[in-house]
mmCIF file of the protein (N, C-alpha, C, O) and its ligand, coordinates in Angstrom:
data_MODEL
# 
_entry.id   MODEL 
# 
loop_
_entity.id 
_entity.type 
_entity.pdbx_number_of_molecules 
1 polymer     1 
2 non-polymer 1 
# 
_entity_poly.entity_id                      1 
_entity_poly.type                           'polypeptide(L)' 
_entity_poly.nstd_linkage                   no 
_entity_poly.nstd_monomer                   no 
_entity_poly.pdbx_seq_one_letter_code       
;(UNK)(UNK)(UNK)(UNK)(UNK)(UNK)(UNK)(UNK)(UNK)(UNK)(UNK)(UNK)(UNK)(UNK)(UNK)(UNK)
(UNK)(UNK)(UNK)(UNK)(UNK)(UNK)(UNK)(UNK)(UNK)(UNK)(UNK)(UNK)(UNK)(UNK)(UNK)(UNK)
(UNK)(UNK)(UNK)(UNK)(UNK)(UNK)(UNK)(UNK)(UNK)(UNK)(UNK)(UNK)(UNK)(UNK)(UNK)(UNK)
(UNK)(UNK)(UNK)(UNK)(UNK)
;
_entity_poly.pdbx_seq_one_letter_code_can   XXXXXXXXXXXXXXXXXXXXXXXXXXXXXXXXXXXXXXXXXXXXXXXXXXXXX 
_entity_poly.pdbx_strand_id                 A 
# 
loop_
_entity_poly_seq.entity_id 
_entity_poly_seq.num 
_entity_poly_seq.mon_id 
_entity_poly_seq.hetero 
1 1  UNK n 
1 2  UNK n 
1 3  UNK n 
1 4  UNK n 
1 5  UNK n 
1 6  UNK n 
1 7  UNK n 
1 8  UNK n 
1 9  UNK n 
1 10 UNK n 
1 11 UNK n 
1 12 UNK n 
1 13 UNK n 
1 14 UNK n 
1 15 UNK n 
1 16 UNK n 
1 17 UNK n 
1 18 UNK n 
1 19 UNK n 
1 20 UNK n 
1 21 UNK n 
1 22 UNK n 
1 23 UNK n 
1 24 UNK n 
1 25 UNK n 
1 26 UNK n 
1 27 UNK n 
1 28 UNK n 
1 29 UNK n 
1 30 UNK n 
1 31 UNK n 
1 32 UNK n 
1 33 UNK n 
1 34 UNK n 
1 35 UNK n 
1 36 UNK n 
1 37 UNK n 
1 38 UNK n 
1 39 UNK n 
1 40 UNK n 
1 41 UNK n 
1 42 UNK n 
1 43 UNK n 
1 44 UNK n 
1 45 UNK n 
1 46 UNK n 
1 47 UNK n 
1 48 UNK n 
1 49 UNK n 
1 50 UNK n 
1 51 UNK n 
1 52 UNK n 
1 53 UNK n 
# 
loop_
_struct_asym.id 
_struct_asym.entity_id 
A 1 
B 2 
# 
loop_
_chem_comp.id 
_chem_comp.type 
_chem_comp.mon_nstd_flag 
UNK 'L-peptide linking' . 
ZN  non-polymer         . 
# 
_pdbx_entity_nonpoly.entity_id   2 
_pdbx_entity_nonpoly.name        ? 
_pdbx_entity_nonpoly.comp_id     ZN 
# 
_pdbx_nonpoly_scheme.asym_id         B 
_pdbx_nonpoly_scheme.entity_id       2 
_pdbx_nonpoly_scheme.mon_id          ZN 
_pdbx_nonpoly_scheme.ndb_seq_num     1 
_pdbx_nonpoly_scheme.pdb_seq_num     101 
_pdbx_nonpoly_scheme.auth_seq_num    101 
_pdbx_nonpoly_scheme.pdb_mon_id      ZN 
_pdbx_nonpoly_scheme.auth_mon_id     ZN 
_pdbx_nonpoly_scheme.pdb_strand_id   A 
_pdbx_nonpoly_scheme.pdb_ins_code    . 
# 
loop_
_atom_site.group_PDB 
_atom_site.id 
_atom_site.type_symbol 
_atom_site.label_atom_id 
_atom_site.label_alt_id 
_atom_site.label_comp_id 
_atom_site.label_asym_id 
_atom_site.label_entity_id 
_atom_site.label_seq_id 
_atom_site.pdbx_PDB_ins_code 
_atom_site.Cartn_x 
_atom_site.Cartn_y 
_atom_site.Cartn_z 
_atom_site.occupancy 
_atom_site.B_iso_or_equiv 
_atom_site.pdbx_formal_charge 
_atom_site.auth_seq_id 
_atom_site.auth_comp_id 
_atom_site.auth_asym_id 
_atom_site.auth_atom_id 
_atom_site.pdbx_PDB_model_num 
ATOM   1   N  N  . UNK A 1 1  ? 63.770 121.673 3.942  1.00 0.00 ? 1   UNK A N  1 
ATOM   2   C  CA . UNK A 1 1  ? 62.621 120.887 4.399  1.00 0.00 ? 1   UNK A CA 1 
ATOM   3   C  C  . UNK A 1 1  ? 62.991 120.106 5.642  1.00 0.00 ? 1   UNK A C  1 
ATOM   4   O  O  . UNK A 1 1  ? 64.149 119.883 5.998  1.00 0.00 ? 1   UNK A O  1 
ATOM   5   N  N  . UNK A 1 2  ? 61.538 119.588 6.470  1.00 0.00 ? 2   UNK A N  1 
ATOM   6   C  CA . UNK A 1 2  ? 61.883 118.981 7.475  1.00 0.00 ? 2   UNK A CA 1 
ATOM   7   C  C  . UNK A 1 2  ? 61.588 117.828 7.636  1.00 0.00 ? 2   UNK A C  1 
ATOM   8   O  O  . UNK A 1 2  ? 60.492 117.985 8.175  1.00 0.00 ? 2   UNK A O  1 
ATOM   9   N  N  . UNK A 1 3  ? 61.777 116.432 7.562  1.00 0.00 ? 3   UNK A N  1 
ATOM   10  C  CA . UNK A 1 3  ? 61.172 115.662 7.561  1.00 0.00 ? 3   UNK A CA 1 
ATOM   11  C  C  . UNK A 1 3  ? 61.096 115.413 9.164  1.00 0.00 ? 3   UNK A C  1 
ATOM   12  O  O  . UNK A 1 3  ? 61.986 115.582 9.998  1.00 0.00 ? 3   UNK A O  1 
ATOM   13  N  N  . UNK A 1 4  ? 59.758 114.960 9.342  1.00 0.00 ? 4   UNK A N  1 
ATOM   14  C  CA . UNK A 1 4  ? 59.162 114.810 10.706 1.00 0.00 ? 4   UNK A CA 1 
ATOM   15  C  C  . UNK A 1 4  ? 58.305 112.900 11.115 1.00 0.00 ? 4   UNK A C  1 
ATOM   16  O  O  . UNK A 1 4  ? 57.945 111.973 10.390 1.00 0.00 ? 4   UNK A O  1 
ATOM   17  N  N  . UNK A 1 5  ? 58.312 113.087 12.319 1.00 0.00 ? 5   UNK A N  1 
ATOM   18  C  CA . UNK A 1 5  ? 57.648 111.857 11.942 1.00 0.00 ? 5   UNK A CA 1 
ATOM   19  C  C  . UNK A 1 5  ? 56.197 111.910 11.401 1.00 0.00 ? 5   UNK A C  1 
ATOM   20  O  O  . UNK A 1 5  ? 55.612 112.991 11.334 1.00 0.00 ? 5   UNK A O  1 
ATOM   21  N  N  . UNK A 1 6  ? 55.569 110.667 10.988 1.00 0.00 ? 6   UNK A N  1 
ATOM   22  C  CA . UNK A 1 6  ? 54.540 110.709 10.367 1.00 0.00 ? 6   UNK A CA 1 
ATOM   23  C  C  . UNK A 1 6  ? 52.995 111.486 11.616 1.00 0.00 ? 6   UNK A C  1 
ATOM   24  O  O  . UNK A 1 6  ? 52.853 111.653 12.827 1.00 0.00 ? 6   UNK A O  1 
ATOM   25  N  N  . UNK A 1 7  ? 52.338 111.683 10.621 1.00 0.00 ? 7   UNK A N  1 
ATOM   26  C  CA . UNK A 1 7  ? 50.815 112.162 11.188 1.00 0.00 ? 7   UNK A CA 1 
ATOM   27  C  C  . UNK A 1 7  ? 49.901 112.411 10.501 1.00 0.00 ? 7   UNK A C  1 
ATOM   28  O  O  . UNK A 1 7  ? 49.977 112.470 9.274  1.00 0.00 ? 7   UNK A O  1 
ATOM   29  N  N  . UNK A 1 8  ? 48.925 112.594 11.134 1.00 0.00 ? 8   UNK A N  1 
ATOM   30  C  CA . UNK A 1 8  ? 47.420 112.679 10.476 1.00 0.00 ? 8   UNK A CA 1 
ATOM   31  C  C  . UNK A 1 8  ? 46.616 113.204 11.088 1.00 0.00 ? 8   UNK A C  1 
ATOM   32  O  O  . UNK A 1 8  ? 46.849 113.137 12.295 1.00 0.00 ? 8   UNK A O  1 
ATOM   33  N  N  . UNK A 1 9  ? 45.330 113.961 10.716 1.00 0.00 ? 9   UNK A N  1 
ATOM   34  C  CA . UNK A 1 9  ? 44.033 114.145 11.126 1.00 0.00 ? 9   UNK A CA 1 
ATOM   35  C  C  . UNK A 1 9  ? 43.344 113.200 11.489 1.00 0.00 ? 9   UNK A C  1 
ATOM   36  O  O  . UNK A 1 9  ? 43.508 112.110 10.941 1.00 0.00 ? 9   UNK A O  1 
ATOM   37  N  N  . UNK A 1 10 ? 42.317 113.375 12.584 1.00 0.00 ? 10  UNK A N  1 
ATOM   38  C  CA . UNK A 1 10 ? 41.444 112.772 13.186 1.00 0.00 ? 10  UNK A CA 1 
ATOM   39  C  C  . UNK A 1 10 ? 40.412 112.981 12.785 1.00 0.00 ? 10  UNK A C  1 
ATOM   40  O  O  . UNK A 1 10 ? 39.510 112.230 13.156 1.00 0.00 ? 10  UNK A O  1 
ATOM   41  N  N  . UNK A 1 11 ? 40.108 114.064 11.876 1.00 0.00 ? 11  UNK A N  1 
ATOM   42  C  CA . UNK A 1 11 ? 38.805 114.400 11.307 1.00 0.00 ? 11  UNK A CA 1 
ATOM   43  C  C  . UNK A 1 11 ? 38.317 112.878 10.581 1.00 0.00 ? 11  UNK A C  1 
ATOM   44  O  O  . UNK A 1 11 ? 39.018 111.944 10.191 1.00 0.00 ? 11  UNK A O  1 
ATOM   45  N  N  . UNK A 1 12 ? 36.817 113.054 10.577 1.00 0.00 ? 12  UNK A N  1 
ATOM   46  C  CA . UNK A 1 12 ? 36.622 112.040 9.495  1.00 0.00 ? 12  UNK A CA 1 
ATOM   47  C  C  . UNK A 1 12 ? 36.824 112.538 8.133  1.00 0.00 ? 12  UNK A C  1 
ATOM   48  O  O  . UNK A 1 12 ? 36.628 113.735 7.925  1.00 0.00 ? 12  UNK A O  1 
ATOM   49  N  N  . UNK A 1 13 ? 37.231 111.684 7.078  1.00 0.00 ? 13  UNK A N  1 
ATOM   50  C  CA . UNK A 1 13 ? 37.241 112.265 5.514  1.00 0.00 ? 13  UNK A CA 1 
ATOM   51  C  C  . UNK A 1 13 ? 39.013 112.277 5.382  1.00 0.00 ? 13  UNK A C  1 
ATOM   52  O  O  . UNK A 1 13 ? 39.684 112.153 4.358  1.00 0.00 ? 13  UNK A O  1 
ATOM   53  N  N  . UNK A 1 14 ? 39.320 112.406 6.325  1.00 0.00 ? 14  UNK A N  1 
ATOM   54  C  CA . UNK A 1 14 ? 40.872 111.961 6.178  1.00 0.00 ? 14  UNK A CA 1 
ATOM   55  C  C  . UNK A 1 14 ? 41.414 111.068 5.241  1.00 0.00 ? 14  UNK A C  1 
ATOM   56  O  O  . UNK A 1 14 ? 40.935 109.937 5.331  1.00 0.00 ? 14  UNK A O  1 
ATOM   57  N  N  . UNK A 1 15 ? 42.361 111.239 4.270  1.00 0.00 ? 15  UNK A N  1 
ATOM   58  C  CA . UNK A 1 15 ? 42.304 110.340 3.734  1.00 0.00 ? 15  UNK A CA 1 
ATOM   59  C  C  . UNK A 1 15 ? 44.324 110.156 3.515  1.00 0.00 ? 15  UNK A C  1 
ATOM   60  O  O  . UNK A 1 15 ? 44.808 109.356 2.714  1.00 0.00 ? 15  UNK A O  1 
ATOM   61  N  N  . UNK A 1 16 ? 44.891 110.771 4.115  1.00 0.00 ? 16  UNK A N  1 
ATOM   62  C  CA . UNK A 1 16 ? 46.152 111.074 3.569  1.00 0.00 ? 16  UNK A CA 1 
ATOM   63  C  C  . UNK A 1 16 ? 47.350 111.006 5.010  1.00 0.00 ? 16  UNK A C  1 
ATOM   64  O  O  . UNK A 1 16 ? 46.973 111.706 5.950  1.00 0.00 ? 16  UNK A O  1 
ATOM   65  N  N  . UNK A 1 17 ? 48.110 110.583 5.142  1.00 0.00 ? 17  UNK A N  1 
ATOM   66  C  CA . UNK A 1 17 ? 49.502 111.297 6.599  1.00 0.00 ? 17  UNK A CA 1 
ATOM   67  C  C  . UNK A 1 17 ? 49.972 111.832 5.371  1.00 0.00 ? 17  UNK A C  1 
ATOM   68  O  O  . UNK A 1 17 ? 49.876 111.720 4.149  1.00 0.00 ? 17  UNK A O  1 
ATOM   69  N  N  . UNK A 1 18 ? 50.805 112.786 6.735  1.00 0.00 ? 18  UNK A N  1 
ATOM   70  C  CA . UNK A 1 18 ? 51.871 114.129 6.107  1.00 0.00 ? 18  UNK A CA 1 
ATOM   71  C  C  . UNK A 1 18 ? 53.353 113.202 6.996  1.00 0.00 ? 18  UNK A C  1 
ATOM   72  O  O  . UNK A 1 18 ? 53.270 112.261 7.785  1.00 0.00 ? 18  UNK A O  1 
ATOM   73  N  N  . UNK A 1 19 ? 54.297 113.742 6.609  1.00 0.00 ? 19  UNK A N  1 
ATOM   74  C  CA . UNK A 1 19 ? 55.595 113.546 7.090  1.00 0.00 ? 19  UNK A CA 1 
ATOM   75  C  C  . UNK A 1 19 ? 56.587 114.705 6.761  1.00 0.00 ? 19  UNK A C  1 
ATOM   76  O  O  . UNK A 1 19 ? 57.737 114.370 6.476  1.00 0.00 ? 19  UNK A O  1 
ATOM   77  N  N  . UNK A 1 20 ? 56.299 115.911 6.770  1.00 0.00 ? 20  UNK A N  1 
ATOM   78  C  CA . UNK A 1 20 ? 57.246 116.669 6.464  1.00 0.00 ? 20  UNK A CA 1 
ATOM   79  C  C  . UNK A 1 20 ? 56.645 118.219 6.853  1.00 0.00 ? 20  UNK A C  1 
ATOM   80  O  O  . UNK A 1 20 ? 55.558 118.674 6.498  1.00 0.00 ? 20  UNK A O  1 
ATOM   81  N  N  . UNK A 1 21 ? 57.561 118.815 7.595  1.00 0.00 ? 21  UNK A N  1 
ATOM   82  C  CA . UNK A 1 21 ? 56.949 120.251 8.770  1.00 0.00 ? 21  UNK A CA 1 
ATOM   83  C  C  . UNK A 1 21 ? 56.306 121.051 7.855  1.00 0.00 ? 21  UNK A C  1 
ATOM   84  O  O  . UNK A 1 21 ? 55.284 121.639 8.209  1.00 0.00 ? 21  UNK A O  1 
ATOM   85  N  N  . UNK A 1 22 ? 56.872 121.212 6.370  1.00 0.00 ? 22  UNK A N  1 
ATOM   86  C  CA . UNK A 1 22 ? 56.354 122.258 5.295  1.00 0.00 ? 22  UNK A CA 1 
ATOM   87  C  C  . UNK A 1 22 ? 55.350 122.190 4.474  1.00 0.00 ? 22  UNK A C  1 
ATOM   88  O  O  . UNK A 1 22 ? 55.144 122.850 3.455  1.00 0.00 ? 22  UNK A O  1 
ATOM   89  N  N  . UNK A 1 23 ? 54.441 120.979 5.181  1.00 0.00 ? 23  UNK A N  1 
ATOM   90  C  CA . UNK A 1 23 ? 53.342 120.757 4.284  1.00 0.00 ? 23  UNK A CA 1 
ATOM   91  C  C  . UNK A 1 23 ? 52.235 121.817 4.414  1.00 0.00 ? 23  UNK A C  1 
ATOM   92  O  O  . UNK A 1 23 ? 51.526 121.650 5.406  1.00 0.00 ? 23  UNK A O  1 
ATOM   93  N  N  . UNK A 1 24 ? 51.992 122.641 3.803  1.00 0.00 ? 24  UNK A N  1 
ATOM   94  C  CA . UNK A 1 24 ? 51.082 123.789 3.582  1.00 0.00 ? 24  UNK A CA 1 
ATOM   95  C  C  . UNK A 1 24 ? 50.169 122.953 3.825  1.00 0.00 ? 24  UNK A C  1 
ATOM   96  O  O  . UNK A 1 24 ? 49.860 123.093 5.008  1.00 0.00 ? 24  UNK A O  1 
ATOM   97  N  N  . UNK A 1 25 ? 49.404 121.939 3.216  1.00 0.00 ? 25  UNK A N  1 
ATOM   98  C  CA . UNK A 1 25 ? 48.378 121.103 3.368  1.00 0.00 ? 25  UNK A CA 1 
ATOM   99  C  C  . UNK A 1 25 ? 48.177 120.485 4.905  1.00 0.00 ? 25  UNK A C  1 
ATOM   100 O  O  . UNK A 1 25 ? 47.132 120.803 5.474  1.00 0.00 ? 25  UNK A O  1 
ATOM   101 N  N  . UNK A 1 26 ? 48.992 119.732 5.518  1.00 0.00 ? 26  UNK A N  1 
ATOM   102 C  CA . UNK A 1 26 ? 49.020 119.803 6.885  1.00 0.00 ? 26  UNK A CA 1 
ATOM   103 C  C  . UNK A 1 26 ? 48.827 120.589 8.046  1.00 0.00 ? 26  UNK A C  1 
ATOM   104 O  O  . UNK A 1 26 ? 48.324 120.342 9.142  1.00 0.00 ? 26  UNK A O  1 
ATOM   105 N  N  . UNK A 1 27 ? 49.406 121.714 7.486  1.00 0.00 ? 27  UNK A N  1 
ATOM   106 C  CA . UNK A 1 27 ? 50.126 123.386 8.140  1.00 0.00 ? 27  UNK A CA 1 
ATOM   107 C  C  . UNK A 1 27 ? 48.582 123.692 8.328  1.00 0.00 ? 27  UNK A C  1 
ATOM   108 O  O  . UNK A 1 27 ? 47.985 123.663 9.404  1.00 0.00 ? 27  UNK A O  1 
ATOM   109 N  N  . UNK A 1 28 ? 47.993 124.019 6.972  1.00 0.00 ? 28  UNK A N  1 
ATOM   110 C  CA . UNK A 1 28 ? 46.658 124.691 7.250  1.00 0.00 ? 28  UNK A CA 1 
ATOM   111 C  C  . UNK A 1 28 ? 45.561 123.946 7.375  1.00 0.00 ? 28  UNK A C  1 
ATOM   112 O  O  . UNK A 1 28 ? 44.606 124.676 7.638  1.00 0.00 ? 28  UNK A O  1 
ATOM   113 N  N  . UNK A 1 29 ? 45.122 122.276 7.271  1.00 0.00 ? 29  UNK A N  1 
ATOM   114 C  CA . UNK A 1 29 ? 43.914 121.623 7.440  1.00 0.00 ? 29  UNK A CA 1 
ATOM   115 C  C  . UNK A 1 29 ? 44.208 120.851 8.928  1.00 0.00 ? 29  UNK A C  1 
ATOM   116 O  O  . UNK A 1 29 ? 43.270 120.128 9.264  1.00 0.00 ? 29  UNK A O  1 
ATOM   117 N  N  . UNK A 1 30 ? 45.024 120.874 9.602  1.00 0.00 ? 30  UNK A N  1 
ATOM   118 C  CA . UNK A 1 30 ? 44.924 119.819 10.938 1.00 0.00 ? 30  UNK A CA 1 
ATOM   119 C  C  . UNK A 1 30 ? 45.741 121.047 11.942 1.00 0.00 ? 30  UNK A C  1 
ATOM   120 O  O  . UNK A 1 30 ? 46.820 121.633 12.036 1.00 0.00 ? 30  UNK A O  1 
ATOM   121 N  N  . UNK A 1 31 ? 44.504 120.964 12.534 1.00 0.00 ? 31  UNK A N  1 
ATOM   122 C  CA . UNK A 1 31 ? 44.594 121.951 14.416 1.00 0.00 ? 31  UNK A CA 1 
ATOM   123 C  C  . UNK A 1 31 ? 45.187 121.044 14.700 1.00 0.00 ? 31  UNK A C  1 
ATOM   124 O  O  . UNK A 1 31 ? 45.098 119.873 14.332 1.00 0.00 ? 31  UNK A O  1 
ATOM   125 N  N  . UNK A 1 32 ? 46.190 121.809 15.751 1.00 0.00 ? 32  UNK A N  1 
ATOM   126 C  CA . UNK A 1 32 ? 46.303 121.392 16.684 1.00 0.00 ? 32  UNK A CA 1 
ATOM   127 C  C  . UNK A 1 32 ? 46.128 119.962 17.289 1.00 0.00 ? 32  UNK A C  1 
ATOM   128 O  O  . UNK A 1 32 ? 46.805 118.946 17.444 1.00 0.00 ? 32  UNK A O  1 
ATOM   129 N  N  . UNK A 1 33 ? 44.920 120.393 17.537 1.00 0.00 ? 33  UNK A N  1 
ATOM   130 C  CA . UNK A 1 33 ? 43.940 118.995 18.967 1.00 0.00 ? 33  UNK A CA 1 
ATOM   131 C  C  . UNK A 1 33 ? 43.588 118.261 18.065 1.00 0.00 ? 33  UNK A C  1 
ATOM   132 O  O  . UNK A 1 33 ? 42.892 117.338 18.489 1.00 0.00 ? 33  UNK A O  1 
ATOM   133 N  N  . UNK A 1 34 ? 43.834 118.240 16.465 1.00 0.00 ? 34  UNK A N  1 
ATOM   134 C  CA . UNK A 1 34 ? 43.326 117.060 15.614 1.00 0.00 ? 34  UNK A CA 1 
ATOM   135 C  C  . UNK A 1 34 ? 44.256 116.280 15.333 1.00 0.00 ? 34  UNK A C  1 
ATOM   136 O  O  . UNK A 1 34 ? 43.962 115.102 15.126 1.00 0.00 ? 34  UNK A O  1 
ATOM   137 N  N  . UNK A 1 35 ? 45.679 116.721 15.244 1.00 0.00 ? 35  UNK A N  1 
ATOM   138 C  CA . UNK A 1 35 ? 46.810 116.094 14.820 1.00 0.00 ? 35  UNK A CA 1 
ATOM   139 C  C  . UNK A 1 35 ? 47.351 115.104 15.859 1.00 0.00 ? 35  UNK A C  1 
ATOM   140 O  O  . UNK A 1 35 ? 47.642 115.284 17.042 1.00 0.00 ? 35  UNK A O  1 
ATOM   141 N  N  . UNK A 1 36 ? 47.409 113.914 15.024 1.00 0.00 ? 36  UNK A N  1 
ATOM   142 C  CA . UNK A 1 36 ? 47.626 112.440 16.279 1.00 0.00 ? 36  UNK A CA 1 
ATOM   143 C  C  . UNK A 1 36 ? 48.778 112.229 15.285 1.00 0.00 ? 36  UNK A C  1 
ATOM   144 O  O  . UNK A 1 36 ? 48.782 112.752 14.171 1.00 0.00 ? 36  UNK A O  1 
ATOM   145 N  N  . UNK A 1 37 ? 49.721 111.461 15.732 1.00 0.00 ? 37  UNK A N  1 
ATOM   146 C  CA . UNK A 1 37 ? 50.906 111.039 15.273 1.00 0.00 ? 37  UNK A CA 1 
ATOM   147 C  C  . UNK A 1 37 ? 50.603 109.519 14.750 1.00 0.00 ? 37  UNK A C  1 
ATOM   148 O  O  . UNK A 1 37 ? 49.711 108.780 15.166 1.00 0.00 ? 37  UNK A O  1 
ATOM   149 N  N  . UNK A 1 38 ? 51.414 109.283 13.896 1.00 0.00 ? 38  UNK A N  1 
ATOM   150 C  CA . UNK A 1 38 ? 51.532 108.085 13.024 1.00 0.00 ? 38  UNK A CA 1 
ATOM   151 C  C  . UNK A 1 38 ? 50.198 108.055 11.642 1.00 0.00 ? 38  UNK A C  1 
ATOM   152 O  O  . UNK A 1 38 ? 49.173 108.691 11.393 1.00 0.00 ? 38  UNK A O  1 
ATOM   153 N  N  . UNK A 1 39 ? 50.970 106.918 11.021 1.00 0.00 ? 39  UNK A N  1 
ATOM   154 C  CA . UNK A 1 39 ? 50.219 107.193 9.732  1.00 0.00 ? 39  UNK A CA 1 
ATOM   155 C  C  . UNK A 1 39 ? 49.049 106.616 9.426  1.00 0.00 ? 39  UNK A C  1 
ATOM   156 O  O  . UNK A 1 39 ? 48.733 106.423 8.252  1.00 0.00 ? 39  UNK A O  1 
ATOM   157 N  N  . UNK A 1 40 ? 47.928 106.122 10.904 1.00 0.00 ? 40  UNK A N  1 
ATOM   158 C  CA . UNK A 1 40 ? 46.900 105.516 10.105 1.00 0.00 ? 40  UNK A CA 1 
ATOM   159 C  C  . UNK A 1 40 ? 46.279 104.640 9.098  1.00 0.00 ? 40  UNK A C  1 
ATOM   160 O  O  . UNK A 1 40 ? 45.126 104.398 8.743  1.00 0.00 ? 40  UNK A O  1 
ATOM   161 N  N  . UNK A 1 41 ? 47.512 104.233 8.750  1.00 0.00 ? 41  UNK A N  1 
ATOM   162 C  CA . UNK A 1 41 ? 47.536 103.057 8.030  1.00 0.00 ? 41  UNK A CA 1 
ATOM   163 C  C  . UNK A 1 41 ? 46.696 103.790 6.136  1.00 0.00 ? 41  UNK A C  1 
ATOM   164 O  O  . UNK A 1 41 ? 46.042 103.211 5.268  1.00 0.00 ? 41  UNK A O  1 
ATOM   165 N  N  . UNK A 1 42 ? 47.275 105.465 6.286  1.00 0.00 ? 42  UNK A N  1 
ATOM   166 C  CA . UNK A 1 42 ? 47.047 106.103 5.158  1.00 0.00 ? 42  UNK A CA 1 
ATOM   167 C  C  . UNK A 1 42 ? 47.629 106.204 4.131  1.00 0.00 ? 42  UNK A C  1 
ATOM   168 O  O  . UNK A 1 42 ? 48.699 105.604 4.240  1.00 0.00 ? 42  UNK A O  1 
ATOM   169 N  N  . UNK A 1 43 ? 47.458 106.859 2.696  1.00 0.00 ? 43  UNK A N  1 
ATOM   170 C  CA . UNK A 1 43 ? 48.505 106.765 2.586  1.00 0.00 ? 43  UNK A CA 1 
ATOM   171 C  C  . UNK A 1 43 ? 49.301 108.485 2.418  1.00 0.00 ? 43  UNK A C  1 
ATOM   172 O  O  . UNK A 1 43 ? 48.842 109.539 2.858  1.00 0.00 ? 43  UNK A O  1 
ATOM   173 N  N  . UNK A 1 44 ? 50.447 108.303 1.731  1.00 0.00 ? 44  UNK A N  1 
ATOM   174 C  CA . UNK A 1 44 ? 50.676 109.828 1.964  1.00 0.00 ? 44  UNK A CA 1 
ATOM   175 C  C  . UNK A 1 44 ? 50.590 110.686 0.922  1.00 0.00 ? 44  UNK A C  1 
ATOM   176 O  O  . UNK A 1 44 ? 50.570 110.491 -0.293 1.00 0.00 ? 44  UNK A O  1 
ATOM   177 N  N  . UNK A 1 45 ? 50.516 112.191 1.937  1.00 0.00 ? 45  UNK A N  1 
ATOM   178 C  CA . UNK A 1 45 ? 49.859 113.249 0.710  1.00 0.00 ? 45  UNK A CA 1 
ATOM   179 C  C  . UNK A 1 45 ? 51.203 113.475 0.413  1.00 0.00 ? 45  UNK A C  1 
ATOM   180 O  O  . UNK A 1 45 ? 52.314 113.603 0.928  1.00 0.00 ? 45  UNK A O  1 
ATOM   181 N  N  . UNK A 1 46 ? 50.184 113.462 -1.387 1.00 0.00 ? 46  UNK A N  1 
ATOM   182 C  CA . UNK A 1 46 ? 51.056 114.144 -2.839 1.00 0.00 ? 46  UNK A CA 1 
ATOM   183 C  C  . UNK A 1 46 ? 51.842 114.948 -2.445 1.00 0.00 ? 46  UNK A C  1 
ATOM   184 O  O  . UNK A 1 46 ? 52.889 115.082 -3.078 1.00 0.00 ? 46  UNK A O  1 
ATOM   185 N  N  . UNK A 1 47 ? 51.583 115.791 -1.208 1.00 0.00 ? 47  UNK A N  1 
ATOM   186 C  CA . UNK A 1 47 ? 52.838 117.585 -1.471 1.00 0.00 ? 47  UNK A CA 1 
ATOM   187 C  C  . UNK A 1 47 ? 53.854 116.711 -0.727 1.00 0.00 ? 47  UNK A C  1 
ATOM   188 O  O  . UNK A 1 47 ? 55.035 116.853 -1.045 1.00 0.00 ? 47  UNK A O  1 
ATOM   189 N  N  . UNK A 1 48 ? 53.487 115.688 0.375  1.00 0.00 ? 48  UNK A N  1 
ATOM   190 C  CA . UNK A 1 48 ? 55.012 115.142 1.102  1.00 0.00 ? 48  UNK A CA 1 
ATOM   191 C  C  . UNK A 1 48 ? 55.390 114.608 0.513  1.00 0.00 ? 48  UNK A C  1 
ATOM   192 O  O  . UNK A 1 48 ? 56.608 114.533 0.676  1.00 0.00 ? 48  UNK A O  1 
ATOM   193 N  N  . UNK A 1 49 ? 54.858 113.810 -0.597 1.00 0.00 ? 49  UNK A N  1 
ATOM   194 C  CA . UNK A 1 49 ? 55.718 112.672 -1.591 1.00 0.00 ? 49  UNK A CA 1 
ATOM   195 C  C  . UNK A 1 49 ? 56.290 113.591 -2.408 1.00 0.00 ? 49  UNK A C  1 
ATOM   196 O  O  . UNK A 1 49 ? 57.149 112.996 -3.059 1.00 0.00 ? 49  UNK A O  1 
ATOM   197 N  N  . UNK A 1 50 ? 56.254 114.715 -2.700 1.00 0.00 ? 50  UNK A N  1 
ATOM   198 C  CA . UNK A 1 50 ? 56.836 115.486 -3.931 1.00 0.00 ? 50  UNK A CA 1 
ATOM   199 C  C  . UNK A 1 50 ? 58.419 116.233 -2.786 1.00 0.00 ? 50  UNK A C  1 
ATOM   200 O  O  . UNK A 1 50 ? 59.599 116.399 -3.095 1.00 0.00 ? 50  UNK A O  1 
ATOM   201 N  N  . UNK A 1 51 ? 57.715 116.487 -1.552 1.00 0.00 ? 51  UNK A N  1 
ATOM   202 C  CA . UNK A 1 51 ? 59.108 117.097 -0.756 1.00 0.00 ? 51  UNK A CA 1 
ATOM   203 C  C  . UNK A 1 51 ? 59.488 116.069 -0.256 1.00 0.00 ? 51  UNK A C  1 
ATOM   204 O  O  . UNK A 1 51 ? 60.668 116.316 -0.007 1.00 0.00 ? 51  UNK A O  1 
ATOM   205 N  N  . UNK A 1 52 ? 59.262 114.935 0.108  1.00 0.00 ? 52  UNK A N  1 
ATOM   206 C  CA . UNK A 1 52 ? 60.555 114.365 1.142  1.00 0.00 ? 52  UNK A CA 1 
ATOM   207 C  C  . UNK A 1 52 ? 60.713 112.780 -0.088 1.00 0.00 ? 52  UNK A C  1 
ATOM   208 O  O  . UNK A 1 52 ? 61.632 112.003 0.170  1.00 0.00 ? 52  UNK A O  1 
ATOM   209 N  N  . UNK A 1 53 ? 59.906 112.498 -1.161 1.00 0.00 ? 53  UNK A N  1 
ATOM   210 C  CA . UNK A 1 53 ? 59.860 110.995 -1.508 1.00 0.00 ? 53  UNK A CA 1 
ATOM   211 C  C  . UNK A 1 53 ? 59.551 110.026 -1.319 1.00 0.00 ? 53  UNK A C  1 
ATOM   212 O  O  . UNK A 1 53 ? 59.889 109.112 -2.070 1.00 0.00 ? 53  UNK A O  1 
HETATM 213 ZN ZN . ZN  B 2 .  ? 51.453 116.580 3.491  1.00 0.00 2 101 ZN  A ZN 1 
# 
């Protein structure tokens, strides 16, 4: 695994940052041009808390 710095979607309905390159959930719901760095003051998704803690 990779831990990365934090990020998030810009979409509205967002509700989660990712922190880790292998998040399938990240991987496949945030393009590109949606993904802004840092955590939004979100909190983080279940699959990164289960891979990085
Ligand atoms: Zn994630």
């Amino acid at each position: 695994m990779a831990k990365v710095a934090p990020f998030h979607s810009k979409l509205p309905g967002t509700d989660v940052y990712h922190d880790d390159d292998i998040c399938t959930v990240g991987d496949d719901r945030i393009e590109s041009y949606h993904r802004v760095p840092g955590t939004g003051g979100l909190r983080k998704c279940s699959r990164c808390r289960d891979l990085s803690g």
